[in-house]
ZAMARGU-4260 file (C-alpha; in steps of 0.2 Angstrom, whole numbers, plus 5000, padded with zeros to 4 digits):
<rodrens>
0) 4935/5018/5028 | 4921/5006/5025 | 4904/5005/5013 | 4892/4997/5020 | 4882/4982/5009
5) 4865/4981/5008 | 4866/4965/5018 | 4874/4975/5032 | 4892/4967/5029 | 4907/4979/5029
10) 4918/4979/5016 | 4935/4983/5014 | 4937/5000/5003 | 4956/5002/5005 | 4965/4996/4989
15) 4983/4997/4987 | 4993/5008/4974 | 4995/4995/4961 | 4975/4988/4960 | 4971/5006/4960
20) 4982/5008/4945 | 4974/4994/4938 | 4957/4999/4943 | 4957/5015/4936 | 4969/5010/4920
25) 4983/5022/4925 | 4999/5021/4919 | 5015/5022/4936 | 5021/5036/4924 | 5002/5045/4923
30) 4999/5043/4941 | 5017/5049/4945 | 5015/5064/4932 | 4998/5070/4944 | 5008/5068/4961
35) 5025/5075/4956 | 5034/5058/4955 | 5042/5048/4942 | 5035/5032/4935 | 5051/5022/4939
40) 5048/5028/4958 | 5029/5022/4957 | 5036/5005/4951 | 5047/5005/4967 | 5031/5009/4979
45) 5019/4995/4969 | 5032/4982/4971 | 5037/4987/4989 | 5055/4990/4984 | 5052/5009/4993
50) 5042/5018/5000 | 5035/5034/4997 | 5040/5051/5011 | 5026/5054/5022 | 5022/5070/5009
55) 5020/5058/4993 | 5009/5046/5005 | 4999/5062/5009 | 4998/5067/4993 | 4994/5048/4984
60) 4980/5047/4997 | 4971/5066/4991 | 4975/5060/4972 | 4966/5042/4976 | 4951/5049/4984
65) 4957/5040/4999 | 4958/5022/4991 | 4975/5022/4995 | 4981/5028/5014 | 4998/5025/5020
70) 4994/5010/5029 | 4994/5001/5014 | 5013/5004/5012 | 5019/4997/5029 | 5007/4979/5028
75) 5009/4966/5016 | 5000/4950/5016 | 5017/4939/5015 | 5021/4948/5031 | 5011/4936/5045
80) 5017/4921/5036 | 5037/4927/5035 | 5036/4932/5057 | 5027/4915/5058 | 5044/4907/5050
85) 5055/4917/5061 | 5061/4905/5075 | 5056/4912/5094 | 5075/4913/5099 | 5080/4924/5084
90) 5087/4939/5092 | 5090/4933/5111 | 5102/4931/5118 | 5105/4912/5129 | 5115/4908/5141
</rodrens>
C-alpha cells in the first residue's frame, strides 16, 4: 500500500509490529489482549525471535488497519547485509 504525497513521491505505509506499537502507544500486552495473544509472544514477534501462524498475521493486519502485513515478518533490513557476508561456496559442494 502506498499514499501518495503532494509532490507525487510514494511513500512507504507499511510499518512493522513494533513502530506500530510505538506509534500508537500500545502496550505487546494491550495489542495481544485485542488479537487473542499474550504479550510475552508479541515480545517474540517485535524482536524476531518467532513469528506469528498465518491466522495471527491475518489477524494483526485486520487489527492494524493494514499497517502491518505479513511481509513484515519474513524481511529485516540486517538480512541483505548478512547474505552479502555469506561466502559464494557455502553450501556446495567441490571437488
Amino acid at each position: 500500500m502506498f499514499d501518495i504525497l503532494p509532490a507525487g513521491h510514494l511513500a512507504r505505509r507499511h510499518m512493522t509490529l513494533a513502530e506500530y506499537l510505538d506509534r500508537h502507544k500500545l502496550s505487546q500486552n494491550e495489542f495481544g489482549r485485542r488479537i487473542g495473544a499474550a504479550g510475552g509472544t508479541v515480545s517474540r514477534w517485535t524482536t524476531g525471535r518467532r513469528r506469528p501462524t498465518l491466522e495471527l498475521m491475518m489477524k494483526i493486519e485486520r487489527a492494524t488497519g493494514g499497517w502491518v502485513t505479513a511481509k513484515e515478518f519474513f524481511w529485516r533490513p540486517a538480512l541483505e547485509h548478512e547474505l552479502a557476508e555469506i561466502p559464494e561456496h557455502v553450501g556446495r559442494d567441490h571437488a
